[in-house]
N, C-alpha and C positions, 0 to 999 in steps of 0.2 A: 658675280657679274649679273646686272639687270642691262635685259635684252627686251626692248617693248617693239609693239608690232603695229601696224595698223592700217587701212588699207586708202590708197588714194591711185583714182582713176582706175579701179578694179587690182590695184597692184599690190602686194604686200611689202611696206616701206618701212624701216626700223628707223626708231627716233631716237635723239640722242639724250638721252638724260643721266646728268650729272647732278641733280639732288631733287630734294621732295615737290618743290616747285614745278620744275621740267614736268613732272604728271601731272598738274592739273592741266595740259595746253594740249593734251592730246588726248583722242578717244581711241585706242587700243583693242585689239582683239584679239591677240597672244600676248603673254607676257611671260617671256623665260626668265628662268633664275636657275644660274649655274654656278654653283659653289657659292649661294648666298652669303651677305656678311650679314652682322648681327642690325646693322643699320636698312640695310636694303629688305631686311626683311621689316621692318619698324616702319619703311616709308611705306612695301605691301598694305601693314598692317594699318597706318592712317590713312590715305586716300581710298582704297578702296575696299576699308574693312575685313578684310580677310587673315587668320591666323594660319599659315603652317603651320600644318601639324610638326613635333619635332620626330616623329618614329618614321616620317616622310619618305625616305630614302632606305630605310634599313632594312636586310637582304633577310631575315628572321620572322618576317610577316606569312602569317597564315594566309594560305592560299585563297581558305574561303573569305578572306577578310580583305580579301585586295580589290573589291569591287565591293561598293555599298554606297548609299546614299543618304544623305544626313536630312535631319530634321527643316533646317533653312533649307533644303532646297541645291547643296551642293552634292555634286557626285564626283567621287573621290575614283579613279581609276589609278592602278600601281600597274604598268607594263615593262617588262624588261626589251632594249635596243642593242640587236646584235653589233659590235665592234671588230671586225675584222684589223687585230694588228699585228704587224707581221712577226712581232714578238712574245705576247702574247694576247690573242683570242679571248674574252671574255662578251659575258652581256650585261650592260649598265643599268639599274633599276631607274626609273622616271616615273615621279607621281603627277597627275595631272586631276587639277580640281576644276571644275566646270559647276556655274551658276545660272540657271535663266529663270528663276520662279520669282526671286526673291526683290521685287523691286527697290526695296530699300536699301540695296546696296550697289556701290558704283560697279560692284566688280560681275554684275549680271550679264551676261554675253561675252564673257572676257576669258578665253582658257588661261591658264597659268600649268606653268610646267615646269616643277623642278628637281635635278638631277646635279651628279656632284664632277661630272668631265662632261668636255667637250662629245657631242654624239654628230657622228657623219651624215645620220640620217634627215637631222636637223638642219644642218647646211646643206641639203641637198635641195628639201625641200623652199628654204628661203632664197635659193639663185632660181629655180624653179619660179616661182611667185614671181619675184620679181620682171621674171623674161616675158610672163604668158599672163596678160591679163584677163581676167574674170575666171582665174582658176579659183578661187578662194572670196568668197561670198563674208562666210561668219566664222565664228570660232569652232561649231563642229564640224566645216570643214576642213580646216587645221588640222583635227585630232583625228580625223578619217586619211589627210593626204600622209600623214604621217607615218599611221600604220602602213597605207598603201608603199609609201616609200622605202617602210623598212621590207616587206615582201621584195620588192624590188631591191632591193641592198642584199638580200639572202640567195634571190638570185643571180644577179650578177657573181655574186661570190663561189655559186655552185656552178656557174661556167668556167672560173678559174678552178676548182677542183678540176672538172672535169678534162680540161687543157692539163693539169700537170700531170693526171692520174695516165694521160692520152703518154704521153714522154714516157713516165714510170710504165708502161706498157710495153713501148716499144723496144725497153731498154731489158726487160726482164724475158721476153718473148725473140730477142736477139739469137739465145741459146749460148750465149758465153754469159754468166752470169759468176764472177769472183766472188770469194767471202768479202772483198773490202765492197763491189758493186752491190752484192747484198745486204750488208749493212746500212748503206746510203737508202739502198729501197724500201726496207724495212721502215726506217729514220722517215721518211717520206709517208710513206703507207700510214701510219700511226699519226701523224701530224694530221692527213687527210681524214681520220677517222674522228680524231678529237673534233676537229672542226664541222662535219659532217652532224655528227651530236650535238654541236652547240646549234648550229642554225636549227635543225629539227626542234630543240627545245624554245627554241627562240618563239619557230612560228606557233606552235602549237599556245604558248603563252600571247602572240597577236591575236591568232582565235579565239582566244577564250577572250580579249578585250574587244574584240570584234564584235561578238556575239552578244558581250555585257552591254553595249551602245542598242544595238538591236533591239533586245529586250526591256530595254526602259524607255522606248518610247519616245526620244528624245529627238527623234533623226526625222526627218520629210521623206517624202515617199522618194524623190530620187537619191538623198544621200542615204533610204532605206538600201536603195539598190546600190548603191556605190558599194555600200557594204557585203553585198551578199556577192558582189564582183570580187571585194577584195578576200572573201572568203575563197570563193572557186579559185582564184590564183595560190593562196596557200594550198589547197588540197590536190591543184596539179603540180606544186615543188614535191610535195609529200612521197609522189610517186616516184621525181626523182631522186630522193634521196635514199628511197630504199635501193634505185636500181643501184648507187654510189655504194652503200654497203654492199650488193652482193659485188661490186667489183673487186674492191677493197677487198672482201675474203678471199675472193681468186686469185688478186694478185699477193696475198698475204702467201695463199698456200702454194705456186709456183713456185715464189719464193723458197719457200721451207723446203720445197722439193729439191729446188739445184742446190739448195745448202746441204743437202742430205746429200744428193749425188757426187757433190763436191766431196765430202767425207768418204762415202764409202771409196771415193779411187784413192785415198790415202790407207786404207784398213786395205786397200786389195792389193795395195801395194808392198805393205809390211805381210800380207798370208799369202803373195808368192815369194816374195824374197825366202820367208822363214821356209817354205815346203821347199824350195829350188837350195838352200843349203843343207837340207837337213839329210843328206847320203854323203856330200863330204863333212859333216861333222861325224855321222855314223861311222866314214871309213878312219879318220884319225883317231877316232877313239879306240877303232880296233888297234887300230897300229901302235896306238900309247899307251898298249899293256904293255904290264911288266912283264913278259913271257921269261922263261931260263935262253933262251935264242929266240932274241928279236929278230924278224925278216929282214927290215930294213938293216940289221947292222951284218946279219950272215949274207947279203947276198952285196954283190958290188952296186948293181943298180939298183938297189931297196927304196932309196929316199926317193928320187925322181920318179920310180914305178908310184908310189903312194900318191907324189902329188897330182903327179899326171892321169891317176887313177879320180883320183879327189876333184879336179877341174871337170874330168868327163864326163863323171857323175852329176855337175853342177850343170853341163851345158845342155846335156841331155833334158830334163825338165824343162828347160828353158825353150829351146825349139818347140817340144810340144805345146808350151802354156803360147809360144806366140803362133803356132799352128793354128792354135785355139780361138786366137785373137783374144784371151786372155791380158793380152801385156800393153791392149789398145788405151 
């Protein structure tokens, strides 16, 4: 899908293009491509000269190789965009190439950005543009609102941790905590943690494109600042998401604790049973010797003295263990 952009009355307005034509009539200043075809990338590559690279998207790219600058004048940035889905959580790789040296090519002032699914952070910023005009000037403001949007996409997302972690709180801190509610919390707990890691990873990879913009030089002194804004807003999630892990372990090990405690009144239940019979089993065992004259059989009331002896036996323990508040 070819997504072109371009601004009119300070607004970012997407233009409709349906073949090689539709690009010469407009001047552009983003141009997405999401899940190019082999055409869409052929019209890129005549109108406004530029080759996708093919290694563009692929998750195997050396770290230090995901920020560099090419001979013409392009600066190739690789950032990963966190995805918050409710099925599964991942982060989408997005190369974006940027040209301003190079006059001989149309594609000079033009970000390009392409990635292989739809990213939210994308659509946010394009209803964004659209509403607030004189938000977006040129194309490294694009590439600045973008990353700012996705900080903001991470955290909006760590206010939903934080609201279910708030529930899972309440529910584990109740003091009746089942093995089936513990399992659920658990199931919960671990979901919030993967998530928790991904966004951390997330932002620390907008940093490090943050900072790659910064040090090349490329930015005006206010969208210098814009960046060093959008820096400080990462480094204040940072903090919350450590405080999110140490919750996360607290509520990991409550958890394990009622689980625990759950268990042992099963184990204290089977070690007073076993201690509270174990004098009437002592007393039949006496009784079910083979003696030469058995008690029970020499005397009349042999059998019911034994049993009656045997229950005594049993009840007695019993009182004391619940004395004891053992049997609570």
């Amino acid at each position: 899908m070819l997504n072109v952009f371009s601004l009119a009355n300070g607004r970012l307005v997407q233009e409709e293009i349906a073949s090689l034509e539709d690009l010469t009539h407009c001047k552009p200043i983003w141009v997405d491509l999401e899940s190019p075809t082999v055409e869409e990338r052929r019209w890129v590559k005549q109108h406004f000269g530029l080759s996708i690279p093919e290694d563009a998207m692929d998750d195997d790219i050396e770290e230090s190789a995901r920020f560099f600058e090419e001979d013409n004048g392009e600066r190739h940035i690789r950032s990963d965009f966190f995805i918050d889905d409710p099925d599964l959580p991942h982060a989408i790789r997005v190369a974006f190439i940027l040209n301003e040296h190079n006059d001989s090519l149309k594609s000079k002032g033009v970000l390009f950005s392409i990635h292989d699914e739809d990213v939210p952070v994308f659509r946010l910023l394009r209803m964004r543009a659209r509403r607030m005009p004189g938000l977006i000037e040129d194309a490294k403001d694009v590439l600045l609102m973008l990353f700012d949007s996705d900080a903001e996409y991470c955290a909006d997302t760590l206010e939903e941790i934080y609201d279910d972690l708030d529930r899972v709180s309440r529910q584990v801190l109740s003091g009746e905590v089942t093995d089936d509610t513990a399992g659920q919390v658990l199931a919960a707990i671990a979901r919030h943690e993967d998530l928790s890691g991904r966004i951390r990873r997330n932002m620390m990879d907008t940093r490090r494109a943050v900072s790659f913009t910064m040090r090349s030089r490329m930015l005006s002194a206010e969208q210098f600042e814009d960046a060093r804004q959008i820096l400080r807003d990462l480094d204040s999630l940072d903090s919350h998401t450590a405080f999110l892990f140490d919750k996360i372990n607290f509520l990991m090990d409550a958890t394990v604790g009622f689980i625990n405690i759950n268990q042992n009144k099963i184990i204290k239940i089977f070690s007073v049973a076993s201690v509270a019979m174990l004098p009437p089993t002592l007393i039949a065992s006496l009784y079910g010797m083979n003696f030469q004259y058995m008690p029970e059989l020499s005397q009349k009331w042999g059998y019911p003295f034994a049993l009656g002896l045997m229950v005594l036996s049993a009840v007695i323990p019993m009182l004391y263990f619940r004395k004891r508040g053992w049997l609570r």
